[in-house]
C-alpha positions in Angstrom: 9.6 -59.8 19.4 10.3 -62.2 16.6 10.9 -60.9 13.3 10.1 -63.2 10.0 12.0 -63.5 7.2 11.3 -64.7 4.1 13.4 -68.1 3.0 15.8 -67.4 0.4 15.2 -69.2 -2.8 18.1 -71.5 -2.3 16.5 -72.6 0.9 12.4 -72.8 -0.8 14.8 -75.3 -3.3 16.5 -77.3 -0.7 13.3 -77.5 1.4 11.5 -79.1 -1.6 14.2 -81.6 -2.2 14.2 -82.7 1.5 10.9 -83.1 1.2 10.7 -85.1 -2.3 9.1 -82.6 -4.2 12.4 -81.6 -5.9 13.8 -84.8 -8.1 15.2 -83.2 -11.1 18.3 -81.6 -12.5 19.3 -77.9 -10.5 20.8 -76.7 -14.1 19.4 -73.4 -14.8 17.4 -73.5 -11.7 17.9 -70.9 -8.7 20.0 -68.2 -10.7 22.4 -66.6 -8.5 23.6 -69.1 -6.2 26.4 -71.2 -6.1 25.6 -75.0 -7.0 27.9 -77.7 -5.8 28.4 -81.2 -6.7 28.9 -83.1 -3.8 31.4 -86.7 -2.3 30.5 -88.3 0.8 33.9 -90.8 2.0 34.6 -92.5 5.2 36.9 -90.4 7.1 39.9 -93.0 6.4 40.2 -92.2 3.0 38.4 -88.4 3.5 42.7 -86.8 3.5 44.0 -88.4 -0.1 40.6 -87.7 -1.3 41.6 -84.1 0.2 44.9 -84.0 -1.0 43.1 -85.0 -4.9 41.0 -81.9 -4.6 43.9 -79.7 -3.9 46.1 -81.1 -6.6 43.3 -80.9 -9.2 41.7 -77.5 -8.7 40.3 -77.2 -11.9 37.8 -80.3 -11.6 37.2 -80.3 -7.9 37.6 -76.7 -6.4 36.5 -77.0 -2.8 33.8 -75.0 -1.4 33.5 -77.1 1.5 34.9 -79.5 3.8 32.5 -80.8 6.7 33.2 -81.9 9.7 33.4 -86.0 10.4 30.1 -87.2 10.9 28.5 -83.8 10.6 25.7 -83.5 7.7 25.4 -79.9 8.1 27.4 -77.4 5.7 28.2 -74.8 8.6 30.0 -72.3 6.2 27.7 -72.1 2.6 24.3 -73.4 3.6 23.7 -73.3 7.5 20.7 -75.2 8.6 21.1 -77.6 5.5 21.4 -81.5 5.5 23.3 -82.8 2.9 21.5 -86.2 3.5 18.6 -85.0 2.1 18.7 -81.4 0.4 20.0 -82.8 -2.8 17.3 -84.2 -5.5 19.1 -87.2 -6.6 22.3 -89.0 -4.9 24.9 -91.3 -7.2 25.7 -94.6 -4.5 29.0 -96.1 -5.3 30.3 -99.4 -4.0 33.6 -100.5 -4.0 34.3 -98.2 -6.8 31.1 -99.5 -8.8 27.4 -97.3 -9.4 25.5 -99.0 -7.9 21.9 -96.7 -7.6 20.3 -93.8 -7.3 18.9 -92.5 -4.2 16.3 -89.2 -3.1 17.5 -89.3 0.4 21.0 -90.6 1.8 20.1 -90.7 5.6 19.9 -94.6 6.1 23.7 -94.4 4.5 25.5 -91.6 6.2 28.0 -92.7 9.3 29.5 -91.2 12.3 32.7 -91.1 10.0 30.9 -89.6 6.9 33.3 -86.4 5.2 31.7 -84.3 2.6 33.4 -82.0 0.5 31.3 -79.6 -1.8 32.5 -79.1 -5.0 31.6 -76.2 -7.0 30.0 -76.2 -10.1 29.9 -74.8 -13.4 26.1 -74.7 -13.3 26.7 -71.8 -11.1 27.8 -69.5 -14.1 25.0 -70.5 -16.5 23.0 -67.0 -15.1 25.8 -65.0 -15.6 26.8 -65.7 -18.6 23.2 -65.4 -19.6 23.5 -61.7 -18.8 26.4 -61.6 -20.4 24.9 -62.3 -24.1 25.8 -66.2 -23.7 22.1 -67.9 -24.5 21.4 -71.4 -22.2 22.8 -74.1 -23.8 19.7 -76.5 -24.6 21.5 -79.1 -23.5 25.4 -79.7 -21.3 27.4 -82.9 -22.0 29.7 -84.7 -19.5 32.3 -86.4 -22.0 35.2 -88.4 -20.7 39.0 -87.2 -22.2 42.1 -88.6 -21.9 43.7 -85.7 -19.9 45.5 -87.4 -16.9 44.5 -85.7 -13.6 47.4 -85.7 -10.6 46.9 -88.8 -8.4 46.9 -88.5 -4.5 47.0 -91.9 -2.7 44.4 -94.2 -4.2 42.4 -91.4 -6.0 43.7 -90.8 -10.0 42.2 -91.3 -13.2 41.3 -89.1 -16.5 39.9 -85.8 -16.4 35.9 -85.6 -17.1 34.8 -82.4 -18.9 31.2 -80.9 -19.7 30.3 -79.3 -23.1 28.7 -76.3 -24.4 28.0 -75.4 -27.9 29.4 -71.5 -28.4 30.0 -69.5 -31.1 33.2 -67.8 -31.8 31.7 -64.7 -30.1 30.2 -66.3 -27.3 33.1 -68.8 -26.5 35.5 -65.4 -26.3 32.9 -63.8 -23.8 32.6 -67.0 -21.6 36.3 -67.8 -21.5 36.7 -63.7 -20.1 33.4 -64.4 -17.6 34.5 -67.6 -16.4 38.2 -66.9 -15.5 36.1 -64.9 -12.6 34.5 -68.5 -11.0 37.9 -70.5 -10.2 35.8 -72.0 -7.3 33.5 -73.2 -10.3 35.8 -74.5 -12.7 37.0 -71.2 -13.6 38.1 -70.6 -17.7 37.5 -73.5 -20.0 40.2 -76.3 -20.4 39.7 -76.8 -24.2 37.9 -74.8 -27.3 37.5 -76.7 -30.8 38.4 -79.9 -31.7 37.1 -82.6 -29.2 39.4 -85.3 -29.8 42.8 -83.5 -29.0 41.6 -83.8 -25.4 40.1 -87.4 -26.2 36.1 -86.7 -25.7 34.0 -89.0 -27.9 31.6 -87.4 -28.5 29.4 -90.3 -29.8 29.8 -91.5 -26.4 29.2 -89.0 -24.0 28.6 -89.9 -19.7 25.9 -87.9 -20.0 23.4 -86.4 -23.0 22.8 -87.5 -26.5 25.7 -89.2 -28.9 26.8 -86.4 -31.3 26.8 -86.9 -34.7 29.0 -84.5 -35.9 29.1 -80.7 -34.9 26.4 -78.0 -35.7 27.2 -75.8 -38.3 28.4 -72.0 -36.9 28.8 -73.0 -33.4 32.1 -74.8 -31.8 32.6 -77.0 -28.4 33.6 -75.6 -25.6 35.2 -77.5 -22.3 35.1 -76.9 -18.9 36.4 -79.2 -16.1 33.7 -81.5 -14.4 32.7 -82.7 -11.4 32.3 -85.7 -12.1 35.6 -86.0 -12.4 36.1 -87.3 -8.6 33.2 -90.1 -9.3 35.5 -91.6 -11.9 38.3 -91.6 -10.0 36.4 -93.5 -7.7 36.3 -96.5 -10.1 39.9 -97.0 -9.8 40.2 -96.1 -6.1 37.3 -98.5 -5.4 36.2 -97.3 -1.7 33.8 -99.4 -0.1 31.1 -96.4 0.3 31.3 -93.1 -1.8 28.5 -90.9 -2.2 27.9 -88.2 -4.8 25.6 -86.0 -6.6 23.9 -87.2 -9.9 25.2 -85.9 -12.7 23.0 -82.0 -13.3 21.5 -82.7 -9.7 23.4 -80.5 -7.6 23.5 -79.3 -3.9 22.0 -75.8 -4.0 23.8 -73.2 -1.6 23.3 -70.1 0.2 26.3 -68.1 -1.3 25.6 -65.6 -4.0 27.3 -66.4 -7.6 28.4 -62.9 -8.1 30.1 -62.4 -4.8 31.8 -65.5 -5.1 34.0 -64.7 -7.4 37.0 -62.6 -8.6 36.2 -58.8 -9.4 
């Protein structure tokens, strides 16, 4: 006898995406799964990217490491194929962005490595129930924090952005010490250019002005982190999420984390 089960609503999402119904941004989208960002190298440079990861844990806490060649995230999504189940790929060629992509299959090698990175879009529920409203909108600002080089990977730190009050940023700081495989606490509270974000020039969102009364920046480590350091480390292929268009997994937010 075969017995049906319902698809979870990670896989529904990544079943969309594969099939191109699914282009936008994953923030806020699927509550109560880990999201990931994602970096796709040639298995020659896949151990200093490795080593960068491990020496950097606040911006690129592994998830996952695939095997060479292999599409398929065994461990958090099984059945998934990270060719195709995110809604919009970053291409980067020697160490320049070069497009943006739906579907990486026609790119992928027998040497591709991907590592999944997780994600601070993954807390966004949780602090929701803890009394923390969405943020309308998340920046990714560049600072001028140095991350530790491994090998041909190094470069600044990249951070994303919340508006908080007082209140709120205390309650987030508690929740997200609980997600270190998401970026855990925040790196910085208050003024942005101690940590050197402009924010008049943000990587992603609007140019700020100047800061909304009552509320106060908060700063988390980024993904993206890893996509910068690929401008200095120039590999011939790289291949990542883009930015807010994450890889949706199968592992549940509040079990993966500290208690």
């Amino acid at each position: 006898m075969v017995v049906e089960t319902a698809m979870s609503g990670a896989q529904q999402a990544r079943l969309a995406m594969r099939r191109g119904e699914w282009t936008g941004t994953t923030a806020f989208k699927v509550p109560g799964y880990v999201q990931c960002n994602l970096v796709v190298l040639a298995e020659s440079e896949a151990y200093e990217f490795l080593l960068y990861c491990q020496r950097n844990p606040k911006a690129c806490p592994l998830v996952e490491v695939t095997d060479c060649g292999v599409p398929e995230p065994r461990l958090s999504a099984p059945g998934a194929d990270l060719r195709t189940d995110l809604p919009r790929y970053a291409i980067f060629r020697d160490g320049i962005r070069s497009e943006e992509l739906g579907e990486v299959r026609a790119l992928w090698r027998e040497d591709s490595v991907a590592f999944l990175i997780g994600s601070s879009l993954t807390f966004d529920d949780a602090l929701e129930r803890a009394g923390v409203p969405k943020s309308e909108e998340v920046w990714v600002l560049n600072t001028n924090l140095p991350t530790v080089p491994a090998g041909r990977f190094e470069g600044s730190l990249v951070v994303t952005m919340r508006w908080m009050t007082p209140s709120e940023a205390i309650i987030a700081t508690q929740l997200t010490s609980r997600f270190p495989f998401n970026h855990g606490a925040p790196i910085h509270v208050g003024d942005p250019h101690e940590i050197g974000a402009e924010l008049a020039s943000p990587l992603v969102g609007d140019p700020v002005e100047n800061i909304p009364e009552g509320v106060m920046p908060v700063f988390w480590a980024c993904g993206v982190t890893p996509q910068q350091a690929a401008l200095l480390a120039k590999p011939e292929l790289m291949i990542t999420h883009a930015p807010g268009h994450g890889f949706i997994t199968d592992l549940k937010a509040d079990q993966f984390c500290l208690p």
